[in-house]
N, C-alpha and C positions, 0 to 999 in steps of 0.2 A: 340234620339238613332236610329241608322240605322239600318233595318231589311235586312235578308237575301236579302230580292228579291232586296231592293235598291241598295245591292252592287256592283250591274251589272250594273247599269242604265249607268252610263258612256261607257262602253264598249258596249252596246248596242246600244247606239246613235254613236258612232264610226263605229260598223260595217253597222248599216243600211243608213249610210251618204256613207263607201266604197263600198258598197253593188249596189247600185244605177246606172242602167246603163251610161257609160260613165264617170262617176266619175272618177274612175282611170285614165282613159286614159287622158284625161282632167290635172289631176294633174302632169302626168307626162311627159307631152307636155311642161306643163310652167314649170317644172321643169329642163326638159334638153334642152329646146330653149329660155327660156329665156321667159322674159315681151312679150305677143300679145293682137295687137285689134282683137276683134271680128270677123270679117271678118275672119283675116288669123286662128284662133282658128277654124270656123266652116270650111274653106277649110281643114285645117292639118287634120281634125278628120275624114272628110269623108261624110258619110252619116248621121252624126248628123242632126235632125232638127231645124231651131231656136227654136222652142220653145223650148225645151229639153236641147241646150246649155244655153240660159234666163235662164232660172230654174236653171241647174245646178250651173251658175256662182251665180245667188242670194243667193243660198243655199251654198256654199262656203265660199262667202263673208258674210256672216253672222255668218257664223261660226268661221270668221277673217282665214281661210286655203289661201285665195287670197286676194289682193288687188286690187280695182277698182281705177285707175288715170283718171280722167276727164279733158281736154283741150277743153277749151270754142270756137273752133277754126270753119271754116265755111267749110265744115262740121264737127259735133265737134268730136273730138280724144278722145276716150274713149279704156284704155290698161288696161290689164289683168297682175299680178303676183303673186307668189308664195310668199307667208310674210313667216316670221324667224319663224314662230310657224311650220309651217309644216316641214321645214329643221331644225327641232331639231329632226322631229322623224327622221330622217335618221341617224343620231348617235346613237341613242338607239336600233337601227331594227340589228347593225352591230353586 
């Protein structure tokens, strides 16, 4: 049986995932440009650092909000996108 305080837990891990500097921005980058590597992800954003874009995107993709494409290629292609989880909330936010 779920108690009070568990009925947040969801929405809690939600806001402290948007909460996160960079996060937004980040989602909303791949969301209205489309699939990026790395590279142009850490140019578009600015003053991000890698490590902070690293983090962010593992912390994303773990939470399935992105998807990581890897291309075995010399040097390898590794793109960034926005998965159909996060473009559903955009019909509910309406």
């Amino acid at each position: 049986m779920a108690t009070a305080d568990n009925d947040h837990e969801p929405l809690q891990k939600l806001m402290s995932i948007l909460a996160s500097p960079w996060t937004l921005l980040l989602l909303h980058r791949l969301h209205m440009e489309g699939p990026k590597r790395f590279g142009e992800l850490r140019r578009r954003l600015g003053a991000i650092s890698t490590k902070t874009l690293t983090e962010r995107l593992r912390l994303l993709e773990a939470e399935g909000w992105i998807s990581r494409h890897y291309e075995p290629t010399v040097p390898p292609q590794v793109t960034y996108a926005i998965t159909p989880k996060v473009l559903e909330l955009e019909g509910k936010m309406v």
